[in-house]
C-alpha positions as CSV (number, residue, x, y, z in Angstrom):
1,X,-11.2,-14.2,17.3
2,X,-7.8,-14.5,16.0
3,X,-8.4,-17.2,14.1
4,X,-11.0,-15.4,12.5
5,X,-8.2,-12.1,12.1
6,X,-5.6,-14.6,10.4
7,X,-8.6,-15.3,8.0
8,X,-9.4,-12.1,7.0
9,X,-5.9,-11.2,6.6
10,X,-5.2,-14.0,4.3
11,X,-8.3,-13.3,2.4
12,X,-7.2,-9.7,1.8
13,X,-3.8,-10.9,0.5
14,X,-3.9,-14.0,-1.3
15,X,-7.3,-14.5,-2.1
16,X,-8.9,-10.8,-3.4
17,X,-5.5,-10.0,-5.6
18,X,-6.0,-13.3,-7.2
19,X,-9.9,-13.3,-8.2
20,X,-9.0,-9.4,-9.1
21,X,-6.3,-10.6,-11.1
22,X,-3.3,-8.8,-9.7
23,X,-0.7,-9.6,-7.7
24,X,0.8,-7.8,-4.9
25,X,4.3,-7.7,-4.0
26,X,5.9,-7.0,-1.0
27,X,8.6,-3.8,-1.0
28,X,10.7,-2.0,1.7
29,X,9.1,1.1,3.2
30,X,11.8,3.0,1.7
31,X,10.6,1.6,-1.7
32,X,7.1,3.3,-0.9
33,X,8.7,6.5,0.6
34,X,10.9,7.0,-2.3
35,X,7.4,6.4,-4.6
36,X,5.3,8.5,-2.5
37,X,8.0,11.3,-2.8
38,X,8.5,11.0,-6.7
39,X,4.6,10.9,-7.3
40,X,4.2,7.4,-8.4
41,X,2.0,6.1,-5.2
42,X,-1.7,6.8,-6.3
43,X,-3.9,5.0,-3.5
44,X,-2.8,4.1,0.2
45,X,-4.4,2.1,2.7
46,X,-3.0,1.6,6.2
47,X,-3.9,-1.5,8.0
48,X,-2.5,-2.7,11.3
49,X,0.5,-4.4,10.4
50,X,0.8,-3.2,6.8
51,X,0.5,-0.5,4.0
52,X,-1.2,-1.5,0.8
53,X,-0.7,1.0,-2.0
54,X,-1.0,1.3,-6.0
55,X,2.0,3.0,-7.2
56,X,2.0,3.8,-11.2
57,X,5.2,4.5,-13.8
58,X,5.3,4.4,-16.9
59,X,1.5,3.7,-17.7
60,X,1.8,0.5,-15.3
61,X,-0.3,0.2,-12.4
62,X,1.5,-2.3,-9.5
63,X,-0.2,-3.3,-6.4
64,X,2.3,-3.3,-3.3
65,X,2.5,-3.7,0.1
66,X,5.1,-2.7,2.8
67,X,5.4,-2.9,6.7
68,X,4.1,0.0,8.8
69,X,6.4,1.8,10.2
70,X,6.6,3.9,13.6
71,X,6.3,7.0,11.2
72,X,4.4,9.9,13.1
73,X,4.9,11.9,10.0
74,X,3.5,9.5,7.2
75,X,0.4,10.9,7.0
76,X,1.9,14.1,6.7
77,X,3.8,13.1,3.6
78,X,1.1,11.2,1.9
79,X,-0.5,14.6,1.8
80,X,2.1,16.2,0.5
81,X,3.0,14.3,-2.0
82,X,3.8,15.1,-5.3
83,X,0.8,14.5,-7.8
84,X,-1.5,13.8,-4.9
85,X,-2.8,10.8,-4.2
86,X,-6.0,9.8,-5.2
87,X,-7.2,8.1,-1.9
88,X,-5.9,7.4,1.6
89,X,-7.4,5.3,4.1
């Protein structure tokens, strides 16, 4: 079973960004908050260990990840964030 977890994990990292073609890079959660706050995170998906997320600026989409954080009011920002996002899972 956890064999089969670090699989999937590494799938959804390495693997789907590459046949997608984009790459995802790793950030501080302060790097998302302060994108989440200016409007530039679009999508959000939080997974057990980490948050994926699109952020856009200047026309340029990025794909980005950064470690969750014991924030019990993350959710709370996402939805009040500036532009709205366009999806949260």
């Amino acid at each position: 079973m956890i064999i089969a977890a670090v699989v999937i994990i590494l799938l959804n990292v390495l693997l789907l960004p590459a046949i997608e073609g984009r790459k995802v890079q790793t950030t501080e959660y302060s790097v998302f908050l302060t994108g989440v706050e200016k409007g530039y995170v679009k999508t959000v998906e939080i997974q057990d260990d980490y948050i994926y997320y699109v952020a856009e600026s200047d026309g340029q989409e990025g794909y980005f990840r950064t470690v969750k954080m014991n924030d019990p009011d993350l959710v709370d920002r996402l939805h009040d964030a500036k532009g709205g996002l366009q999806s949260l899972q």
